[in-house]
C-alpha positions in Angstrom: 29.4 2.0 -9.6 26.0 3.0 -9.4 26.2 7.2 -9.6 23.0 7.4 -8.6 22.1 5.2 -5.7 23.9 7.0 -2.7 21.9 10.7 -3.5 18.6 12.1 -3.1 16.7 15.4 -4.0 14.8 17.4 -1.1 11.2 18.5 -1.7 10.3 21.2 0.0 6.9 22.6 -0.3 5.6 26.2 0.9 2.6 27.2 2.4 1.9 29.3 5.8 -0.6 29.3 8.1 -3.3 31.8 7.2 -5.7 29.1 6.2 -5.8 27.5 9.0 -4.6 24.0 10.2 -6.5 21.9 7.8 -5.3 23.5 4.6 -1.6 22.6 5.7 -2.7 19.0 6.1 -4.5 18.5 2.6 -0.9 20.5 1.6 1.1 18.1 2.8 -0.9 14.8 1.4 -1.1 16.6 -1.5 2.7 16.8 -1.7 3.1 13.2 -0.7 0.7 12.1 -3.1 3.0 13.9 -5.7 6.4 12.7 -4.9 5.5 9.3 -4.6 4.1 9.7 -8.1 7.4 11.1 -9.4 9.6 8.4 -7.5 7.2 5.6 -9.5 6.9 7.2 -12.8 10.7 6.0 -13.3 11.7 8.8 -15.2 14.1 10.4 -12.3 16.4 8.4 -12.0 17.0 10.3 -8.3 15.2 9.6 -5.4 12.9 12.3 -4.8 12.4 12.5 -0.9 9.4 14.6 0.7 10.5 17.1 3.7 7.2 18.8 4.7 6.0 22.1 4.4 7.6 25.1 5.4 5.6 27.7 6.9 8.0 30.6 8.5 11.2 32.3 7.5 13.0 29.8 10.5 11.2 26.6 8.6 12.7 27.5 5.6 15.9 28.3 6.7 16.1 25.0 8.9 15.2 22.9 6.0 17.9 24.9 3.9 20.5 24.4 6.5 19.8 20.5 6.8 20.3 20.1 3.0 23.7 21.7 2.8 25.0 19.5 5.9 23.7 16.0 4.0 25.6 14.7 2.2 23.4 12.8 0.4 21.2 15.8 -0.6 22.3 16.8 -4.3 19.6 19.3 -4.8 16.4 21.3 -3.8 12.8 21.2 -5.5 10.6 24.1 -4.1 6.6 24.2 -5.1 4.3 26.7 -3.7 1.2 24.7 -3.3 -0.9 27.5 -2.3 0.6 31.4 -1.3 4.0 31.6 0.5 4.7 34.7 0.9 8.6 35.4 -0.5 10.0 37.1 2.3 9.8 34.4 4.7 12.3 32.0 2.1 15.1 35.0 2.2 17.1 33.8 5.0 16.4 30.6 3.7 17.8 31.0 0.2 20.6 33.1 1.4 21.7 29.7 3.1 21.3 27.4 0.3 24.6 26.2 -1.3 22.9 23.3 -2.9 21.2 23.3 -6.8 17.6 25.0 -6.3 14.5 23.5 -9.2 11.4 25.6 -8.9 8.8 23.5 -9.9 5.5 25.5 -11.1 3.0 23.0 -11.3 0.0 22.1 -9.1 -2.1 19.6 -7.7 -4.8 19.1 -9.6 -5.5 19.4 -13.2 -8.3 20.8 -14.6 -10.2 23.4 -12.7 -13.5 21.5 -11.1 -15.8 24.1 -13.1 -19.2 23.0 -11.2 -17.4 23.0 -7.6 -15.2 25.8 -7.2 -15.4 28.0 -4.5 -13.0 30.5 -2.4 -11.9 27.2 -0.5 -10.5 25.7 -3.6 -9.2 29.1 -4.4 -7.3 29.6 -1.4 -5.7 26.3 -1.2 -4.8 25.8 -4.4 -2.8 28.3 -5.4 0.4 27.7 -6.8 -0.5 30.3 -9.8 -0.2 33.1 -7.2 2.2 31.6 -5.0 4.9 30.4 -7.8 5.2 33.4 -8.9 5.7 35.5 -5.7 8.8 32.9 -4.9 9.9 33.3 -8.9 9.8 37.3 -8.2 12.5 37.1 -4.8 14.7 34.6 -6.3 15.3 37.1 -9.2 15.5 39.9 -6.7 18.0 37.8 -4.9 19.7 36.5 -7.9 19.2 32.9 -6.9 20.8 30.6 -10.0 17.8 27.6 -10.6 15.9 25.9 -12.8 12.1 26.6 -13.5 10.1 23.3 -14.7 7.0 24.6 -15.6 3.8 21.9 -16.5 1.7 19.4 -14.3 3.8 16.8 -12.2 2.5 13.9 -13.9 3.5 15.4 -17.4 6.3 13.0 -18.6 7.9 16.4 -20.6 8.3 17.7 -17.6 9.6 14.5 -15.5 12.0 14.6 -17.9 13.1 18.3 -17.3 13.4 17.0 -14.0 15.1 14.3 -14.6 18.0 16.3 -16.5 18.4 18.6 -13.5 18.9 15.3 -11.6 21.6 14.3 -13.6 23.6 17.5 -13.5 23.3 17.8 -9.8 24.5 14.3 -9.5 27.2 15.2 -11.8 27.8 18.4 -9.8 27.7 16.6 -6.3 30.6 13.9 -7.9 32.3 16.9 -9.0 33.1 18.0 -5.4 34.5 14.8 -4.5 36.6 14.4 -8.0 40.2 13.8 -7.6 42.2 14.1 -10.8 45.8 12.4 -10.6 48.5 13.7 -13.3 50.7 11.2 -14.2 52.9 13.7 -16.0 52.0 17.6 -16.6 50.8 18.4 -19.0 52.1 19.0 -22.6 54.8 21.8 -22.8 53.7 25.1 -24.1 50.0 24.0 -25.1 47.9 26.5 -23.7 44.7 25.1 -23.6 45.0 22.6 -21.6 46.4 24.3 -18.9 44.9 26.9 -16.4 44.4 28.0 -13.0 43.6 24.4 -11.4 43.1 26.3 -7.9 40.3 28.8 -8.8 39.1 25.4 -10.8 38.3 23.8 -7.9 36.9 27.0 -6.1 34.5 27.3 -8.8 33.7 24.2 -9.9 34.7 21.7 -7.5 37.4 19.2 -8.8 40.6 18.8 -7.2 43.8 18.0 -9.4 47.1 16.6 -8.1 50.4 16.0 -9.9 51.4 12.4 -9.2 54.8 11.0 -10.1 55.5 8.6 -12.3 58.1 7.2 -10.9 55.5 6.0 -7.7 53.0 4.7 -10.8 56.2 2.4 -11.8 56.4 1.5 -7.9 53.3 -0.5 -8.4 53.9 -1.3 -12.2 57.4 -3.7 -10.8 54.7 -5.0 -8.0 52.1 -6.6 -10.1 52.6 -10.5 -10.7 53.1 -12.2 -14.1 49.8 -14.3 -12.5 47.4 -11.0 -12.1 48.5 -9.9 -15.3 47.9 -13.5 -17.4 44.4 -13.6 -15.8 43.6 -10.4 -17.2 44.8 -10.9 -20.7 42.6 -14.3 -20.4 39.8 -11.3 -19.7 40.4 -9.8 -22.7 40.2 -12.5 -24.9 36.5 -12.7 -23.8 35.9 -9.2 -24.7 37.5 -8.3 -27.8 38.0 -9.8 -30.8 41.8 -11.4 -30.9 43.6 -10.0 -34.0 47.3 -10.7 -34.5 48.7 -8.3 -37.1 52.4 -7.3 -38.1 53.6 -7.5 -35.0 53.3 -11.7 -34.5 52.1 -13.9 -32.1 54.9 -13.4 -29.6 55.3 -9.6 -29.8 51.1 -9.3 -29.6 51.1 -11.2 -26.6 54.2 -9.8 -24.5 52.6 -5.8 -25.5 49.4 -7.2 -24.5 50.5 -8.8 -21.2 52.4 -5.4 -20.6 49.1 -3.1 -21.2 47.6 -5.8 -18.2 50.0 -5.2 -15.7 49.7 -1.1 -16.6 46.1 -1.6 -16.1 46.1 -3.3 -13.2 49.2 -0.7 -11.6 47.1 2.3 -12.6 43.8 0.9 -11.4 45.5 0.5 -7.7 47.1 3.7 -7.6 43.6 5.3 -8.3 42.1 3.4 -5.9 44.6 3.7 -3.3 44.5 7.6 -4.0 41.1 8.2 -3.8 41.4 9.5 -7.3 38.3 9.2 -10.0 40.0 10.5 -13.0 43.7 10.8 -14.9 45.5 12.1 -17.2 48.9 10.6 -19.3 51.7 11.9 -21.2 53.7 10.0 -23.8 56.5 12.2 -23.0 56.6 11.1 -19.6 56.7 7.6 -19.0 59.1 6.7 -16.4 62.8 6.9 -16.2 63.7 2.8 -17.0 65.4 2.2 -20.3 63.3 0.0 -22.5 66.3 -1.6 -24.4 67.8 -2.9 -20.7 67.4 -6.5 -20.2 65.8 -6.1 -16.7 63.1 -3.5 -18.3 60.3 -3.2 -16.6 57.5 -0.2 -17.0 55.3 1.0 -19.9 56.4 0.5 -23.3 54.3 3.0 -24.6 51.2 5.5 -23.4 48.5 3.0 -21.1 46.2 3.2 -24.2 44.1 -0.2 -23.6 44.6 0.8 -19.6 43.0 4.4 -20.5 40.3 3.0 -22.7 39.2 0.6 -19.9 39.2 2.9 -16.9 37.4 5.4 -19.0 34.4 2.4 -20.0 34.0 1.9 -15.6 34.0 5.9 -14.7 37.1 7.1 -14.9 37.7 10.6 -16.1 40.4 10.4 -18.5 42.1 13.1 -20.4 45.6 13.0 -22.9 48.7 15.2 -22.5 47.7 16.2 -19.2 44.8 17.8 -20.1 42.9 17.5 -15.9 40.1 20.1 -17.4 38.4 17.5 -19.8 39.4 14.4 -17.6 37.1 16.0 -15.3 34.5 17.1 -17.4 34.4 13.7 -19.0 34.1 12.1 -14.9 31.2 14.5 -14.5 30.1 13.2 -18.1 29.7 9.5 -17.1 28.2 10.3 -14.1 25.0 12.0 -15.9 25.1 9.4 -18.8 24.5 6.6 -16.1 21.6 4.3 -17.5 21.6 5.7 -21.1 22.3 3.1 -23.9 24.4 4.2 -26.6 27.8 5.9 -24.2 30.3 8.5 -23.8 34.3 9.0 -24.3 37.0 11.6 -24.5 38.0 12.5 -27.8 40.1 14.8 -30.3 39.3 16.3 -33.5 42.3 14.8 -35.3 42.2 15.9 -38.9 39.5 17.1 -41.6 37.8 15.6 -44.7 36.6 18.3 -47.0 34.9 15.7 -49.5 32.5 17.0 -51.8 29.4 15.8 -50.9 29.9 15.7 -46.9 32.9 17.8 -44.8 33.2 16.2 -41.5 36.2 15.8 -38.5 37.9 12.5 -37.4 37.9 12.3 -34.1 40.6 10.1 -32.4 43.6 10.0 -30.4 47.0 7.4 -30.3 44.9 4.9 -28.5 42.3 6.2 -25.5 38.7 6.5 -27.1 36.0 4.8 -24.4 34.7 1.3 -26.0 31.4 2.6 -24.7 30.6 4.5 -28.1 32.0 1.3 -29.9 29.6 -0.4 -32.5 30.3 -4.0 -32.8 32.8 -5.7 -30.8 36.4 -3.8 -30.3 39.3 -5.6 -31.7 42.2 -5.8 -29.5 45.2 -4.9 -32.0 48.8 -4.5 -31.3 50.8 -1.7 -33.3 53.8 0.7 -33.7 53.3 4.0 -31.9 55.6 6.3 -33.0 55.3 9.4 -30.9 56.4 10.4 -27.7 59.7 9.3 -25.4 58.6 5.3 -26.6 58.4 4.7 -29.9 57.4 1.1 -29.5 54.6 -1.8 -30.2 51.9 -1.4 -27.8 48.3 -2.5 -27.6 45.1 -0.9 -28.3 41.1 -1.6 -28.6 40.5 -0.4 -32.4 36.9 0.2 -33.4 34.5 2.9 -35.0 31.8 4.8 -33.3 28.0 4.6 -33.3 26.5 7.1 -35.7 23.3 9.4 -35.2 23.6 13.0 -33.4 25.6 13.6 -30.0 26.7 16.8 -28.4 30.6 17.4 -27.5 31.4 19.9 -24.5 34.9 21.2 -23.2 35.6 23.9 -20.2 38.7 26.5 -20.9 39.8 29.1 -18.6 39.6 32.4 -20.1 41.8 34.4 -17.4 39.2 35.9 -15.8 36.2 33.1 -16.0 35.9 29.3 -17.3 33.5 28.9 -19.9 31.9 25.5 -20.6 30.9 25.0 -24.6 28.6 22.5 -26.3 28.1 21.7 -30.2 25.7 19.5 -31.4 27.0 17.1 -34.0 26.3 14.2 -36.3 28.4 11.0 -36.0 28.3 9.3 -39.8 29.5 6.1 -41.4 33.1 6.5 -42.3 35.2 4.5 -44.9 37.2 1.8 -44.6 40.8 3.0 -42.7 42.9 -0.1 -42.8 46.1 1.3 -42.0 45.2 3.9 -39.2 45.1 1.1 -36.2 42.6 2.9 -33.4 39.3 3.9 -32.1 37.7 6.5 -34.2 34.6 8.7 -34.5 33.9 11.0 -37.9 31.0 13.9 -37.5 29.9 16.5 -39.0 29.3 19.6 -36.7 26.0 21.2 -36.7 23.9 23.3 -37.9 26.9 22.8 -40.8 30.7 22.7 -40.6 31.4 25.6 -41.5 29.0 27.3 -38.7 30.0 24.6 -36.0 33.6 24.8 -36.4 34.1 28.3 -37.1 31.8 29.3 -33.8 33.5 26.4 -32.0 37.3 28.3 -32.7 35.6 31.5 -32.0 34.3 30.7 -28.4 38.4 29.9 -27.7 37.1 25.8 -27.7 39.8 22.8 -27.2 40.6 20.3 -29.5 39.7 17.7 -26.4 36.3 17.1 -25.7 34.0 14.9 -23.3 31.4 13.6 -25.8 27.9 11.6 -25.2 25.1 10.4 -27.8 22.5 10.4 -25.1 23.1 13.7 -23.2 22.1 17.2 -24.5 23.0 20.7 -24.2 20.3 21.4 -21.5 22.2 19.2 -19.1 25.4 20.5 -19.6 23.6 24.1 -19.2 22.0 23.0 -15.9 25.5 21.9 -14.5 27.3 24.7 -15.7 24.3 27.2 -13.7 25.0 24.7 -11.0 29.0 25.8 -11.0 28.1 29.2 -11.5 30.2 29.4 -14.9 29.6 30.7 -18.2 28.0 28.4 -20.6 27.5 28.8 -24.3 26.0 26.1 -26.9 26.1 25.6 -30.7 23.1 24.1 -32.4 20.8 24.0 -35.3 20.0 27.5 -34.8 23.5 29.2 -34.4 24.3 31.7 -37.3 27.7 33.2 -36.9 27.3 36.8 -36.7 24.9 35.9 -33.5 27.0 33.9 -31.8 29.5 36.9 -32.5 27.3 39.0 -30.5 26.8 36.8 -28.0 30.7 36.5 -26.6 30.6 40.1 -26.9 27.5 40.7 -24.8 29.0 37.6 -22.5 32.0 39.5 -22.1 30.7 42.6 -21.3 28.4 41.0 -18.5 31.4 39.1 -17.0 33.3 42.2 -16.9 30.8 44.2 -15.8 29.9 41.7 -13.2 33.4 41.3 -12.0 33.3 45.5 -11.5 30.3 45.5 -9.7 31.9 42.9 -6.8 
C-alpha cells in the first residue's frame, strides 16, 4: 500500500476585493506559483492541490464545505496573501471538520527596498492579514497548526510535511477497523477502555471477532498455499534449525503459513486494517487429537509479517496500540529505518548504562530488524498452548526513536510520547525473539518515572524516524490530550504539568 497516494491537502488562499480585480489575479498566480513549488520541492510527501482565493464569508464557507464532503481531502492550508478580513472565514471555520495548517509566509522574500510603494504594500500583505485570521481562530478556538517562515524554506516544508503525515494518519484512522481475535487479557486494566467514545473521538472502530470463524478459514487453507509460502520464507530469513529438529521446524513452520495466510483473508475479507491476539484464546480444537488442526501456539511469525505490510497489531487484546501502531505506519511511510509494536519486558540496572528490553513471545515488526531475521522455531510456554512454534528472532537498529501509547483516563484519552535511545545489547543466546534494549531519555530514571506517572502502558507503537511533533499534530487533530517526555523533562515539571492538564480537562468538561 501506498498511504499516501489516494489523499490530497486543500490550499486555500484569502484575499477580498478591495483592491480591485487585478490584485486578486497577481494573488492567485502568486499562489499557484507557490504550490507548485511545494508539490516539486519533494519534501511533502502529500499532494498539495491549489483551490483559489476566497474572497466572501459564502467563498469561504463553500470551499470549507467541499473539503469535508471529499474524501480525498485530509487537510486545509490557509495563507492570507494580502488582508482578509477574519469575520468573513467564521461561518467558514465553523464548518470545517477537517485538520486546519495556517501557513504565515509570503510571496516574496526580501522587501524590494528601491521599488516599494503603497501598491506593493497593499498587495502583499500577509504580515497584517495572518495575523487578523490567527486572532479569530483563537477567538473561535479553532485547533491548527501555525508554520511560520518563507514557502521555499526547507525547515518549514518540513513542518509541513509532518502535518501531512498526521493528517494522513488521522484520515486512515477514520477508516481503521480493528478485529479482536479474543478480548483482551482478563483483569489488565490498561488495555481496556471505552472502545465507543474511542471511536467518537478519535476515529477507529474495534470489533470482537471469533475465533472460532478465524479457524473456519485456518481448516480451508491448502497444504499447497501454505508450502509456497514457507518456500517464501526461506528467501527472506535466514533458515536456522535449532532443538526442535528438522521435522518439528518444518511442520511449526508450515503451521505459522497456513495461520498467516487464514488471518490475512479474514482481514481482508473484513475490511479490517489492524488485530489483536490472545494466547489464552486460541480456538477450541485439542492439539493432542490426531485430526488437529488450528494454531499451535499465538500467530507470532503471522503477527510479525502483517505488522511489516500495515497492519496494526497489538498483544493480549490490547485494540488501543494496534491502532495507534496502524496510524504509526501510515505516517512512517517512506522513512528508512521502521516502526513496530513493542513491550518493555524487563530492566538492566548495570552500572555503567540502565536501560529496558523491549520484546514480546514473538510479534516485534522485522521493519526495525538490523541484518537479516532468522526464522527460529522454539518452545512457548505461556498461554492455553504450550507448544513449539515459529518466530523471526532478531535485534533492533540502535540510535534515538520516540515510543507513544493512548490510555483512557475515564474522563479523556491521553496520547504519551518518550524519546529514547535504542543501544547495542549483549549476546542473548537462550531468549529466542525479536528484541529492542533502550535507554529512556533525558535519563532512566526521569523517562521512566514520568512515563508511570502520566498512567503510560507497557505496550507501545514505536518509530526511529517519527518524532514527538507528529504525534502532537495528530493527537490536536483528534482533539485529545497529548503529553511528551524529552531531553528537557525534569520530574517535578512534568508533575505540574498533569496537574495543570487535569485541571483544564476538568474545567473544560464544566464549562460544556
Amino acid at each position: 500500500m501506498k498511504a499516501f497516494e489516494n489523499y490530497e491537502i486543500w490550499w486555500v488562499t484569502g484575499a477580498q476585493l478591495l483592491y480591485g480585480g487585478d490584485a486578486v489575479v497577481a494573488v492567485d498566480g502568486h499562489s499557484k506559483e507557490m504550490v507548485e513549488g511545494l508539490n516539486k520541492s519533494g519534501n511533502i510527501p502529500v499532494k498539495i492541490v491549489y483551490k483559489g482565493t476566497a474572497n466572501s464569508s459564502n467563498e469561504v464557507e463553500a470551499v470549507m464545505k467541499a473539503a469535508n464532503n471529499d474524501s480525498k481531502c485530509i487537510g486545509i492550508i490557509t495563507w492570507m496573501h494580502t488582508f482578509s478580513p477574519a469575520k468573513m472565514w467564521i461561518k467558514g471555520l465553523q464548518a470545517l471538520e477537517k485538520p486546519l495548517l495556517h501557513f504565515h509566509t509570503q510571496y516574496n522574500t526580501d522587501i524590494p527596498w528601491d521599488t516599494i510603494d503603497m501598491d506593493f504594500m497593499n498587495l502583499n500583505q500577509s504580515a497584517h492579514g495572518d495575523i487578523e485570521f490567527g486572532h479569530i481562530c483563537t477567538r473561535m478556538r479553532v485547533a491548527r497548526k501555525v508554520v511560520v517562515g518563507h514557502w521555499k524554506s526547507v525547515e518549514a516544508q518540513k513542518q509541513i510535511a509532518v502535518w501531512a503525515r498526521a493528517a494522513a494518519g488521522r484520515a486512515d484512522a477514520h477508516n481503521v477497523r480493528c478485529l479482536m481475535f479474543g478480548m483482551n487479557m482478563n483483569n489488565v486494566a490498561v488495555t481496556d477502555g471505552d472502545r465507543v467514545e474511542f471511536e467518537q473521538r478519535m476515529g477507529y472502530h474495534v470489533d470482537y471477532y471469533p475465533v472460532s470463524s478465524l479457524m473456519d478459514y485456518f481448516k480451508k487453507v491448502t497444504d499447497a498455499e501454505a508450502d509456497a509460502l514457507v518456500e517464501e520464507y526461506k528467501k527472506l530469513y535466514t533458515i536456522k534449525i535449532d532443538e526442535s529438529g528438522e521435522k518439528v521446524y518444518w511442520e511449526k513452520v508450515k503451521n505459522a503459513a497456513k495461520a498467516e495466510i487464514a488471518l490475512r483473508r479474514v482481514l481482508k475479507d473484513e475490511n479490517a486494517t489492524a488485530f489483536t491476539t490472545n494466547f489464552d484464546d486460541l480456538g477450541d480444537a485439542d492439539i493432542d487429537a490426531p485430526d488437529f488442526c488450528g494454531f499451535d501456539q499465538i500467530p507470532g511469525l503471522a503477527s510479525q509479517r502483517l505488522m511489516q505490510e500495515g497492519y496494526g497489531f497489538g498483544a493480549e487484546g490490547d485494540w488501543k496500540t494496534a491502532c495507534l501502531q496502524r496510524t504509526l505506519w501510515v505516517m512512517n511511510q517512506g522513512m528508512p529505518k521502521g516502526c513496530s509494536f513493542l513491550e518493555d519486558y524487563t530492566l538492566n540496572f548495570a552500572a555503567d548504562c540502565t536501560s529496558s528490553l523491549q520484546s514480546h513471545m514473538l510479534e516485534i515488526c522485522p521493519l526495525i530488524a538490523t541484518g537479516k531475521p532468522k526464522l527460529e522455531v522454539h518452545f512457548l510456554g505461556i498461554g492455553i498452548r504450550k507448544q513449539q512454534t515459529a518466530r523471526l528472532v532478531f535485534t533492533s537498529k540502535t540510535g534515538r526513536g520516540i515510543k507513544a501509547t493512548v490510555v483512557d483516563l475515564g474522563n479523556r484519552f491521553r496520547l504519551i510520547t518518550s524519546e529514547v535511545e535504542c543501544i547495542e545489547p549483549k549476546p542473548m543466546p537462550k531468549l529466542p525473539v525479536a528484541s529492542a534494549l533502550w535507554v529512556p531519555q533525558p535519563t532512566f530514571e526521569i523517562g521512566a518515572g514520568a512515563w508511570i506517572l502520566a498512567g503510560g502502558t507497557h505496550h507501545s507503537a514505536f518509530s526511529y524516524d517519527i518524532t514527538a511533533e507528529y504525534w502532537e499534530d495528530f493527537a490536536e487533530m483528534c482533539g485529545i490530550e497529548y503529553i511528551g517526555i524529552d531531553q528537557n523533562t525534569t520530574i517535578s515539571g512534568f508533575k505540574q504539568q498533569l496537574r495543570n492538564n487535569e485541571v483544564y480537562y476538568m474545567l473544560n468538561k464544566a464549562l460544556k
